[in-house]
Structures are given as structure tokens and as C-alpha cells.
LUMMI-183926 format. One record per atom (N, C-alpha, C): residue number from 1; residue in one letter; x, y, z. Coordinates in steps of 0.001 Angstrom, whole numbers. Last residue first. Example, Ala and Ser with C-alpha at 12.3 -4.5 7.8 and 13.67 -1.06 7.14 Angstrom:
2
<zagu nr="2" rest="s" u="12850" v="-2250" w="7080"/>
<zagu nr="2" rest="s" u="13670" v="-1060" w="7140"/>
<zagu nr="2" rest="s" u="12900" v="30" w="7870"/>
<zagu nr="1" rest="a" u="13190" v="-5690" w="7800"/>
<zagu nr="1" rest="a" u="12300" v="-4500" w="7800"/>
<zagu nr="1" rest="a" u="13200" v="-3300" w="7800"/>
REM end
This chain:
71
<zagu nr="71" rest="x" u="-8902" v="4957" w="13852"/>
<zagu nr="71" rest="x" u="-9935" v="6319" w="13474"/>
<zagu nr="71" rest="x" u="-10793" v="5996" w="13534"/>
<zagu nr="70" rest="x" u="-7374" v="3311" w="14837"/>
<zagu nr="70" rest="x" u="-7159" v="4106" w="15522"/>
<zagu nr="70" rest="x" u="-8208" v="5460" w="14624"/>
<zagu nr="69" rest="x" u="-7664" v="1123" w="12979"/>
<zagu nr="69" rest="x" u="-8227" v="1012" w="14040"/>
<zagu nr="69" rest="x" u="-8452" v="1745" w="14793"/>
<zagu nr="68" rest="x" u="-6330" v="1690" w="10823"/>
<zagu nr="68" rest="x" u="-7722" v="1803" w="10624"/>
<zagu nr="68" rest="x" u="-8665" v="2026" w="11733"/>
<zagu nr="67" rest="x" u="-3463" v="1665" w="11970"/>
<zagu nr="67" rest="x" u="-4138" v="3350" w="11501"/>
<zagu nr="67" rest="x" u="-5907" v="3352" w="11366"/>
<zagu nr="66" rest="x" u="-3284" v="-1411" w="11917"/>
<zagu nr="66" rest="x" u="-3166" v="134" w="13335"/>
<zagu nr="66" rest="x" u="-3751" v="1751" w="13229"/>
<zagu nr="65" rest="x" u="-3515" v="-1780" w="9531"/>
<zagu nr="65" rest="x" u="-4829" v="-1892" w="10183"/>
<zagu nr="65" rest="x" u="-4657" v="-1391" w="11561"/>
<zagu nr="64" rest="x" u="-1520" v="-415" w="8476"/>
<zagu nr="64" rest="x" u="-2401" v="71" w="7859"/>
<zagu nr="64" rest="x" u="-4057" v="-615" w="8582"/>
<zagu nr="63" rest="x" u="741" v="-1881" w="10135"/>
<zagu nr="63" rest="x" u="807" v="-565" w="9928"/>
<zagu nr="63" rest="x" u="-688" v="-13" w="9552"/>
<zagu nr="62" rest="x" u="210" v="-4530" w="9308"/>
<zagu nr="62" rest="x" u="-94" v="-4027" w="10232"/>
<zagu nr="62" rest="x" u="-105" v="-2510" w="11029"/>
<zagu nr="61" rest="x" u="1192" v="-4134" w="6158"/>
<zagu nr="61" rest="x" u="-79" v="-4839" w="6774"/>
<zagu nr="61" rest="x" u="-459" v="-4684" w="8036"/>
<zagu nr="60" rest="x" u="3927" v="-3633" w="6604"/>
<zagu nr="60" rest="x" u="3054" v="-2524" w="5996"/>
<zagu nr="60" rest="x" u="1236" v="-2565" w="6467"/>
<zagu nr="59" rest="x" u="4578" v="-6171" w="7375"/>
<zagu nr="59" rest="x" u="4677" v="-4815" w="8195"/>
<zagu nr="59" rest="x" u="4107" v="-3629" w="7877"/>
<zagu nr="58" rest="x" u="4310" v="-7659" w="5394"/>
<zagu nr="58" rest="x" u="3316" v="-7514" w="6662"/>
<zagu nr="58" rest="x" u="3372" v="-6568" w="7695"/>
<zagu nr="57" rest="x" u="6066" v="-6749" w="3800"/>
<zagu nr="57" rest="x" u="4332" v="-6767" w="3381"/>
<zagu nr="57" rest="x" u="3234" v="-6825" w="4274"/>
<zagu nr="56" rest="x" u="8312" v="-7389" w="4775"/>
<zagu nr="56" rest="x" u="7954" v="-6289" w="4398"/>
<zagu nr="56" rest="x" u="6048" v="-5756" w="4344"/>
<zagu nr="55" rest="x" u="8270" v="-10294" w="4126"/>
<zagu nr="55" rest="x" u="8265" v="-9527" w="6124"/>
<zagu nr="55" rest="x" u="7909" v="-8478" w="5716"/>
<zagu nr="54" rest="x" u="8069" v="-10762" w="1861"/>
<zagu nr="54" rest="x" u="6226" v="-11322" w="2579"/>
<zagu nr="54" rest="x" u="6911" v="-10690" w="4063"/>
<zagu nr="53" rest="x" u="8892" v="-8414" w="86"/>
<zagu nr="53" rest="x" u="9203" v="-9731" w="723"/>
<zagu nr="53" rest="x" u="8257" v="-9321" w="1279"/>
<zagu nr="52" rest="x" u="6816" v="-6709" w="-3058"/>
<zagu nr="52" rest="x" u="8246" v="-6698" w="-1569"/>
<zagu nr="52" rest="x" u="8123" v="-8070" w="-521"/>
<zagu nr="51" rest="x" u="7179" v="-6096" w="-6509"/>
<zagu nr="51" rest="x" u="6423" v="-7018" w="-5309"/>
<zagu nr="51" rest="x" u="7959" v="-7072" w="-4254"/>
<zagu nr="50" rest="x" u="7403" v="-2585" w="-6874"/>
<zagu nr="50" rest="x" u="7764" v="-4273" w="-7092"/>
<zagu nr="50" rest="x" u="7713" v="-4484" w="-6165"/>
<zagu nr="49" rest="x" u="6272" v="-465" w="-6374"/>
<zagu nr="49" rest="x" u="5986" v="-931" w="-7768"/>
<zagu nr="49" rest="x" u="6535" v="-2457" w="-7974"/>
<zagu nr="48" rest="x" u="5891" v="323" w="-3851"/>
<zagu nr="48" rest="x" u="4904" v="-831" w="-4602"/>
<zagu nr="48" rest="x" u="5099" v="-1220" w="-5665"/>
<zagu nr="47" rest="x" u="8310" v="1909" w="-3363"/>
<zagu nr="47" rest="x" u="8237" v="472" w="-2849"/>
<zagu nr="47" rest="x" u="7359" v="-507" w="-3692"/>
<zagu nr="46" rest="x" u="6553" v="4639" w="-4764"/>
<zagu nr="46" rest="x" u="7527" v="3787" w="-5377"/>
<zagu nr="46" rest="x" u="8307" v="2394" w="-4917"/>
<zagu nr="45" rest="x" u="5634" v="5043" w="-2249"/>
<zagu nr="45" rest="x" u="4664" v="4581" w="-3595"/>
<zagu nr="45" rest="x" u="5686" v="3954" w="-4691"/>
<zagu nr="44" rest="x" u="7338" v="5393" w="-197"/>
<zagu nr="44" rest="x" u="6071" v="4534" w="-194"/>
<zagu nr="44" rest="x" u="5911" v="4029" w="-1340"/>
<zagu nr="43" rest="x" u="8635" v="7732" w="-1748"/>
<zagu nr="43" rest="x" u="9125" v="6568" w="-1372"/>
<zagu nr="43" rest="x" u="8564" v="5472" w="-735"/>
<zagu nr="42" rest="x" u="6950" v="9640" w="-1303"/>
<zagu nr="42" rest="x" u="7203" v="9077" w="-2566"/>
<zagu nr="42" rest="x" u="7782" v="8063" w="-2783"/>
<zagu nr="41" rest="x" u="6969" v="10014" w="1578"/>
<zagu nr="41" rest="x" u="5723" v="9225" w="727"/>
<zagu nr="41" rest="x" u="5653" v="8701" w="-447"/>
<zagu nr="40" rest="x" u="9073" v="8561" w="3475"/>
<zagu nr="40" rest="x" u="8418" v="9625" w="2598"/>
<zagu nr="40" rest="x" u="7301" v="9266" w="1707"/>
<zagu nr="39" rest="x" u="8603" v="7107" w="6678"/>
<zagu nr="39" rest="x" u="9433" v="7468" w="5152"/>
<zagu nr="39" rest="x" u="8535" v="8288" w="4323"/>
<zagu nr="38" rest="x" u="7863" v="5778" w="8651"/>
<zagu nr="38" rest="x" u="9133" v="6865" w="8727"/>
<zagu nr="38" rest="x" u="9369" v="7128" w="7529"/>
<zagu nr="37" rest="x" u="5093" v="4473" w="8945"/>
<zagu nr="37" rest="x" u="6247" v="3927" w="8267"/>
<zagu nr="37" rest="x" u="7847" v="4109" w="8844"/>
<zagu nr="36" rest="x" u="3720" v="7124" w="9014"/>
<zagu nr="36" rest="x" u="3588" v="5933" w="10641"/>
<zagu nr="36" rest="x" u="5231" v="5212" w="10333"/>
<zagu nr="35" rest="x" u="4324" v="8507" w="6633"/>
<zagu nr="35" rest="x" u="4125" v="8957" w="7732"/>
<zagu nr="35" rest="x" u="4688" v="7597" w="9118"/>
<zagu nr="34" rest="x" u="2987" v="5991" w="5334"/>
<zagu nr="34" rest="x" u="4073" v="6585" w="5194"/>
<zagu nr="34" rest="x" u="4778" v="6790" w="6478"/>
<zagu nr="33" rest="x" u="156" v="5966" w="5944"/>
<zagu nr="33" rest="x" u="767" v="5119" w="5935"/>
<zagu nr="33" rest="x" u="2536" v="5463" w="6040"/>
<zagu nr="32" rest="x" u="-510" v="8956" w="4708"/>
<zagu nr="32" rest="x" u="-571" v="8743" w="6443"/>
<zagu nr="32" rest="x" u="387" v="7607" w="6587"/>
<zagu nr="31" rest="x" u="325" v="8743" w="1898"/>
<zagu nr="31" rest="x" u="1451" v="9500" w="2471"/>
<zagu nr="31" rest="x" u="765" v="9484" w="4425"/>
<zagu nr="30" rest="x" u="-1895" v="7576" w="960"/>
<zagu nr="30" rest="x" u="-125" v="6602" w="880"/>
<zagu nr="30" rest="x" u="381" v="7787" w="2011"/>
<zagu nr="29" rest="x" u="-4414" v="7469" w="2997"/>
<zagu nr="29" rest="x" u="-3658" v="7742" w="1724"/>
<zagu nr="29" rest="x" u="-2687" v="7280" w="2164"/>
<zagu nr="28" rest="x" u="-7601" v="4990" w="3786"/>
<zagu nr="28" rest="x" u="-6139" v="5553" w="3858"/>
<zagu nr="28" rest="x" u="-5486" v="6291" w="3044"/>
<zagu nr="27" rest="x" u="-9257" v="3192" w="3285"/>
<zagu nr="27" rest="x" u="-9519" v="4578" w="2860"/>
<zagu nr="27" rest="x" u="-8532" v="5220" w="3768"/>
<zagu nr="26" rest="x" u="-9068" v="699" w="3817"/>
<zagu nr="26" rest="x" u="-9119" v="1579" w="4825"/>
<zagu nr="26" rest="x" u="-9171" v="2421" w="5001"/>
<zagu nr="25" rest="x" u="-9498" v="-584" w="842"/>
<zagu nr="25" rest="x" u="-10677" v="-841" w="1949"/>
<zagu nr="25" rest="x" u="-10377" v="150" w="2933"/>
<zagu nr="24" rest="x" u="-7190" v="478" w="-548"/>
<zagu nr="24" rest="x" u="-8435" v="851" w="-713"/>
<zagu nr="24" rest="x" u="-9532" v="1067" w="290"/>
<zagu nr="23" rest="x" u="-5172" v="-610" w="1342"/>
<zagu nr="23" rest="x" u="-4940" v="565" w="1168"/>
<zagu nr="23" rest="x" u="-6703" v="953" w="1253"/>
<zagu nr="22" rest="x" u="-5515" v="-3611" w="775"/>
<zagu nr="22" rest="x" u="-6262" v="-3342" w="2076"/>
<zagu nr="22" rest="x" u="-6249" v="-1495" w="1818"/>
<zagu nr="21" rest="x" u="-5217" v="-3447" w="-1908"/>
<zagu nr="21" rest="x" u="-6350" v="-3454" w="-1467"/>
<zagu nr="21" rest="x" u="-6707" v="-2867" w="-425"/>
<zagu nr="20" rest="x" u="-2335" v="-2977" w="-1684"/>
<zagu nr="20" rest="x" u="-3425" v="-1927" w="-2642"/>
<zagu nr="20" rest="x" u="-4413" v="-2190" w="-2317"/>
<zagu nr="19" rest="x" u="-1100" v="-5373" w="-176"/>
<zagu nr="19" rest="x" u="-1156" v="-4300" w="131"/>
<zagu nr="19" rest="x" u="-2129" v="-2878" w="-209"/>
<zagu nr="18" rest="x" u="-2146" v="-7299" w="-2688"/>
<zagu nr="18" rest="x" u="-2827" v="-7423" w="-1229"/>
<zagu nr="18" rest="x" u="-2613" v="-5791" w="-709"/>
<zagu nr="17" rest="x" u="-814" v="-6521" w="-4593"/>
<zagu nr="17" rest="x" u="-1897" v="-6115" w="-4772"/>
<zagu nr="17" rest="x" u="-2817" v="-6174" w="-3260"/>
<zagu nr="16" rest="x" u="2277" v="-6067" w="-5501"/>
<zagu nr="16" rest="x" u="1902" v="-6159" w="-3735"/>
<zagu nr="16" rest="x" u="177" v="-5756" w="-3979"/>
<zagu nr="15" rest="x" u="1719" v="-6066" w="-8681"/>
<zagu nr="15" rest="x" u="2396" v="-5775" w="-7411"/>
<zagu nr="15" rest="x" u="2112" v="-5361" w="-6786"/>
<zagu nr="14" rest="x" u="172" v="-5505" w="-11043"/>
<zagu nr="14" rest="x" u="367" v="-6638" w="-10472"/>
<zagu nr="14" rest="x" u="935" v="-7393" w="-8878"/>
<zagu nr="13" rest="x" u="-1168" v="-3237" w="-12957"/>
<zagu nr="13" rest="x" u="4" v="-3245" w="-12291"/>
<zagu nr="13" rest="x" u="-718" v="-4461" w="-11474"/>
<zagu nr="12" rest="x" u="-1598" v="-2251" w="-16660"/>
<zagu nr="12" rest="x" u="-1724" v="-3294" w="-15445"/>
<zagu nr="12" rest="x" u="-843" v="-3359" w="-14544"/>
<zagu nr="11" rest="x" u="-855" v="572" w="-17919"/>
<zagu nr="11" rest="x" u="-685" v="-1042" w="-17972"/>
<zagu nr="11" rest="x" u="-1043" v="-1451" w="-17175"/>
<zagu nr="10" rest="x" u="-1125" v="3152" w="-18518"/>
<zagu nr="10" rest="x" u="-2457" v="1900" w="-19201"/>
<zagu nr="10" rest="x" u="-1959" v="951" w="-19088"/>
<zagu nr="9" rest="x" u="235" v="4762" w="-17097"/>
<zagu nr="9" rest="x" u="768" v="4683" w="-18429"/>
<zagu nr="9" rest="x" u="-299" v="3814" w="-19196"/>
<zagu nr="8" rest="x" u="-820" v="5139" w="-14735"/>
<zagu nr="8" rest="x" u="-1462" v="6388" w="-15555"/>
<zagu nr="8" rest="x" u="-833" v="5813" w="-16879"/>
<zagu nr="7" rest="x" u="-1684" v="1670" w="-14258"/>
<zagu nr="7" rest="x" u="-845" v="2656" w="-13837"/>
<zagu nr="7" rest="x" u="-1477" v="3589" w="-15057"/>
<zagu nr="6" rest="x" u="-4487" v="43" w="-12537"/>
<zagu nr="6" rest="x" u="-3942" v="524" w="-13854"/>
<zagu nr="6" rest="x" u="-2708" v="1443" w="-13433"/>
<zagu nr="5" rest="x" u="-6136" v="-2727" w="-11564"/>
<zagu nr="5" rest="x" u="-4960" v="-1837" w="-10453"/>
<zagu nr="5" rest="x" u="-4438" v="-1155" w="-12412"/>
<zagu nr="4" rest="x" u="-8827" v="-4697" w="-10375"/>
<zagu nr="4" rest="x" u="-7825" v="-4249" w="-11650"/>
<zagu nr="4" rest="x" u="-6775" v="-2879" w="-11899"/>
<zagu nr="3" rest="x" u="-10513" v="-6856" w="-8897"/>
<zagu nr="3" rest="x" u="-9732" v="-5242" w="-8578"/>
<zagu nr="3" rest="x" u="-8803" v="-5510" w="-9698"/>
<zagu nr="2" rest="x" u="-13068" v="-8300" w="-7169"/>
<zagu nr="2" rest="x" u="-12182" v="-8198" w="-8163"/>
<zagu nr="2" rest="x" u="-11709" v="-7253" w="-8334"/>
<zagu nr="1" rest="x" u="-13741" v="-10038" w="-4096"/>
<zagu nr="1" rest="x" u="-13715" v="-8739" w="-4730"/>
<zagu nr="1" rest="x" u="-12742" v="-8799" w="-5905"/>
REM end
């Protein structure tokens, strides 16, 4: 699958794209993920903007296929 991630400013965003995908595929919003997380949502979305350690990433990663699984 090819995926080209824009921010509202027109640049290309590059970071934690694995995470943005699976997001896409589970038709999830940021703020359920969150939610499960403990944190706020704005504070979700602002985590992505820079790439987060591969423990981080997977914790988010299993976070978001616990939620897929459970609907």
C-alpha cells in the first residue's frame, strides 16, 4: 500500500508512519487510542510528530489492535 501522510501546512509528514497506517486500517480515532493510552488526545497527536522509540511504537501498536479486536 502506498500512503502519502500531508500536514494542513503541505508538507510531508514522515513520522511513525507504521503507527498512521495501522491508525487508518482500524478506522480508529486518535482520541479512542488515547483514551486506552491514559492521555489526552492532543497529546497523542502531537507524540506523532516525531518518530518515537521502537518500545513506544509498539505499545501504541498493541493498543490499537486491542481496540480493533474488541469491536
Amino acid at each position: 500500500m502506498l500512503l502519502f501522510v500531508f500536514s494542513k501546512k503541505g508538507g510531508e509528514i514522515r513520522n511513525n508512519i507504521d503507527i498512521r497506517v495501522a491508525i487508518l486500517e482500524s478506522k480508529l480515532k486518535h482520541y479512542e487510542i488515547a483514551k486506552e493510552l491514559g492521555i489526552h488526545e492532543f497529546a497523542f497527536s502531537r507524540k506523532l510528530r516525531y518518530e518515537l522509540p521502537e518500545e513506544e511504537k509498539q505499545k501504541i501498536l498493541k493498543t490499537i489492535k486491542k481496540l480493533q479486536n474488541n469491536n
